[in-house]
C-alpha positions as CSV (number, residue, x, y, z in Angstrom):
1,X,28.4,9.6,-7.1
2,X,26.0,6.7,-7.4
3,X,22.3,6.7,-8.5
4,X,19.8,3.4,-8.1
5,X,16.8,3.6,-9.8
6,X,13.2,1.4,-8.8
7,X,10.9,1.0,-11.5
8,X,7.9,-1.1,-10.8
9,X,4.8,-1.3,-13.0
10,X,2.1,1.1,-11.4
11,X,-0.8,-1.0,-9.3
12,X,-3.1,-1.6,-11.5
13,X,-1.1,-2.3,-14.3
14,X,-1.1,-6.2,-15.6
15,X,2.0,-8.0,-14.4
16,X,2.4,-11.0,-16.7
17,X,6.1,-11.8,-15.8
18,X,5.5,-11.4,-12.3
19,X,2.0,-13.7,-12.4
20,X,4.5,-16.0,-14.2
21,X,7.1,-16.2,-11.5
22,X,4.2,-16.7,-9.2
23,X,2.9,-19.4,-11.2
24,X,6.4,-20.9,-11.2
25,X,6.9,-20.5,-7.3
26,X,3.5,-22.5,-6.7
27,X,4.5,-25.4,-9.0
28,X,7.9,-25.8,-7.0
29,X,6.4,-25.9,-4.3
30,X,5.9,-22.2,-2.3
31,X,2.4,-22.2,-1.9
32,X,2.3,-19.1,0.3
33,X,3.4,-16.5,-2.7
34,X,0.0,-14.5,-3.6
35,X,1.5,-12.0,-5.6
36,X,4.2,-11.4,-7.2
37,X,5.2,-7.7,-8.9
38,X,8.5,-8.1,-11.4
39,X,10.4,-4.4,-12.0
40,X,13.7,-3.7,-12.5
41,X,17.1,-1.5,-10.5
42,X,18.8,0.4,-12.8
43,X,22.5,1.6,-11.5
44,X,23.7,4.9,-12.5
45,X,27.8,6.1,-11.9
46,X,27.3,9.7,-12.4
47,X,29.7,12.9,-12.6
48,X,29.9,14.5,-9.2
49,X,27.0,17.5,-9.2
50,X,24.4,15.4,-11.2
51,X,21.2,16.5,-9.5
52,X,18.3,14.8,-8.3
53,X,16.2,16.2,-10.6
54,X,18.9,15.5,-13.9
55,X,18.3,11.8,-12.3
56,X,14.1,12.1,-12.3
57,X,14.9,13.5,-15.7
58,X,16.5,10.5,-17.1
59,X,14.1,8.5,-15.7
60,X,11.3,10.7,-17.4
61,X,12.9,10.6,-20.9
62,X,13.9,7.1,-21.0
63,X,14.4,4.9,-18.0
64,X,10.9,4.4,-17.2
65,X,7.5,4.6,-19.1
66,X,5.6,6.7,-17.0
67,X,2.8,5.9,-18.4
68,X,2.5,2.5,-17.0
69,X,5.6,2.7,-14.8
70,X,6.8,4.5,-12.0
71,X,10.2,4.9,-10.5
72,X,11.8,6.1,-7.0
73,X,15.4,7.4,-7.0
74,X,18.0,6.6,-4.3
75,X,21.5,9.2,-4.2
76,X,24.0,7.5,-2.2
């Protein structure tokens, strides 16, 4: 069973790697990027009958600070 995890900074939250990317983009030339908001995907390969919830979990313990981040999970 496969797992994909989103985590994105929560709105609100500074986003210097992203405002750098944007920053970047204009310089090269994309003058239409506004915003830009930098997260990451995190892949899992779990055991067949890993939950949901043993996924949100993970994520809650480690895989994302919830404090400043927050995370949608995708089963597939």
């Amino acid at each position: 069973m496969k797992a994909r995890v989103h985590v994105m900074l929560k709105a609100g939250v500074l986003d210097p790697q992203g405002e750098a990317v944007r920053h970047a983009l204009g310089a090269m030339g994309f003058s239409g990027v506004e915003g830009v908001r930098q997260g990451k995907v995190i892949d899992l390969d779990l055991a067949e009958g890993t939950t949901r919830e043993q996924v949100a979990e993970m994520c809650e313990k480690l895989l994302a600070n919830t404090v400043i981040e927050s995370y949608e999970i995708e089963i597939g």
